[in-house]
C-alpha positions as CSV (number, residue, x, y, z in Angstrom):
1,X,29.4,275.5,0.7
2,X,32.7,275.9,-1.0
3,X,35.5,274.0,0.5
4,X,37.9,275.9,2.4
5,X,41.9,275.8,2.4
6,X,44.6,277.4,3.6
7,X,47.9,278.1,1.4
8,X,51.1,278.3,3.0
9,X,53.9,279.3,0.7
10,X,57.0,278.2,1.3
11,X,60.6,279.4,0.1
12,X,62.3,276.4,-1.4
13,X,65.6,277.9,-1.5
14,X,65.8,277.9,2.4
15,X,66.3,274.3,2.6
16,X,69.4,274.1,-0.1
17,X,72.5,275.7,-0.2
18,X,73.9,278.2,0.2
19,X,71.3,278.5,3.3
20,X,70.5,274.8,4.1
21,X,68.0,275.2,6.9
22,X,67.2,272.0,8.9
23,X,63.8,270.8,7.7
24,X,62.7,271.3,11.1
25,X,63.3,274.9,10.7
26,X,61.6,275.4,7.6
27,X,58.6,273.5,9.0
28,X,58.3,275.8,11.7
29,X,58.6,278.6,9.4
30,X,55.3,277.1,7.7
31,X,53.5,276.8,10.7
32,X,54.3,280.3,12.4
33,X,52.4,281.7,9.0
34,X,49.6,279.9,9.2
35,X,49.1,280.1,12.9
36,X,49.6,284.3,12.5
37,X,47.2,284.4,9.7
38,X,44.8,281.9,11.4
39,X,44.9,284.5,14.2
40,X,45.2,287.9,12.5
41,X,42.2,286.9,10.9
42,X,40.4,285.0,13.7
43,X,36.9,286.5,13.4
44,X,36.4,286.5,9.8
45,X,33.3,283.4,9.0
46,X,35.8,281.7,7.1
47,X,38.6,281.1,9.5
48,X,36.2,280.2,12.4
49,X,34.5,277.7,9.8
50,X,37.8,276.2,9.0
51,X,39.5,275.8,12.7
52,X,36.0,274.2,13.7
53,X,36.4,271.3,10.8
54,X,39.1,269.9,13.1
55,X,40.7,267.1,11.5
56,X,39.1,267.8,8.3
57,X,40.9,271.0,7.4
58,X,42.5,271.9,4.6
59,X,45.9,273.2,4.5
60,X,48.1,273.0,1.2
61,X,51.8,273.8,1.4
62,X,53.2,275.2,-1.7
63,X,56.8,276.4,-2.8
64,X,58.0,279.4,-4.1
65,X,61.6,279.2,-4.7
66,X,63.4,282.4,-3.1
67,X,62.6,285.5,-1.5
68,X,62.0,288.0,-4.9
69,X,59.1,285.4,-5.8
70,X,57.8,285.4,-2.0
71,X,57.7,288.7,-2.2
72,X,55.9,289.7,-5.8
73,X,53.0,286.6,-4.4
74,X,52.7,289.3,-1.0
75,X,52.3,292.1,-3.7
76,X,50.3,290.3,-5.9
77,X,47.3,288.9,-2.7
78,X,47.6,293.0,-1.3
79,X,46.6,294.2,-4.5
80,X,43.8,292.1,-4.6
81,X,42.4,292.7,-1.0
82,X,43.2,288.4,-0.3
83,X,44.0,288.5,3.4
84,X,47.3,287.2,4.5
85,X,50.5,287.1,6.9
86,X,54.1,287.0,5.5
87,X,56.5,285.2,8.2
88,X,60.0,287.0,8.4
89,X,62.1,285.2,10.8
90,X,64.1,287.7,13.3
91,X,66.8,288.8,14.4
92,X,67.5,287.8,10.3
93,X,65.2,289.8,9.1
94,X,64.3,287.4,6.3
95,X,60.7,286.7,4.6
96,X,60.4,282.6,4.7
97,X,57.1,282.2,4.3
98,X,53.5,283.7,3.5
99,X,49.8,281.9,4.6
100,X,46.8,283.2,3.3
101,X,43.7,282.9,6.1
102,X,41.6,280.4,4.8
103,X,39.6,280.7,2.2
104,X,37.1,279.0,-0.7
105,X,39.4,277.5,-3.2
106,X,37.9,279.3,-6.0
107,X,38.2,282.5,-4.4
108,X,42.7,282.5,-4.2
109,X,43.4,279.6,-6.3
110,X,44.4,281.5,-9.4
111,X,46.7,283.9,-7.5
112,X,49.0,280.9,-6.4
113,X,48.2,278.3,-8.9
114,X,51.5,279.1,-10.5
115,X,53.6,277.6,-7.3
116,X,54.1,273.9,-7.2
117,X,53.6,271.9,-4.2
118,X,56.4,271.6,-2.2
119,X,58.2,268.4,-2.1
């Protein structure tokens, strides 16, 4: 079986200025994506596969650096049917983050293999 990750993407710019979130902010950001897409797509094989590996999942955390690149990477997994949840924090308005559900590697790799992790 193909291993299975979930990609969280990340803005970058949300942590420097002008913005300069607190990194507690930002991580929460992360983890409301990948908990929505986790649950938006809870009964697809691959998702239940994934939750049930526990401690061995998967999850790689990647940056893209402002909104307009966020955005095109949303476009980009609809046009290709890839199943995943864009964050936009409220009242703000404001896309922070995308997860895709999880998924074999070699399925979604090349549509994000163009963000860097995020450091």
């Amino acid at each position: 079986a193909a291993a299975l990750v979930q990609y969280v993407v990340l803005r970058g710019d949300l942590v420097r200025p002008p913005r300069s979130w607190p990194l507690g902010a930002v991580v929460a950001q992360g983890c409301h994506a990948a908990l929505a897409a986790a649950h938006a797509h809870r009964q697809h094989p691959d998702t239940r596969a994934y939750l049930e590996l526990g401690g061995a999942m998967r999850t790689v955390v990647l940056e893209a650096p402002d909104e307009a690149a966020l955005t095109a990477l949303a476009e980009t997994l609809k046009q290709h049917s890839i199943d995943h949840e864009v964050w936009t924090e409220q009242p703000e308005n404001v896309a922070t983050c995308l997860a895709l559900r999880p998924y074999p590697k070699d399925q979604v790799h090349q549509h994000v293999k163009k963000f860097k992790l995020l450091k």
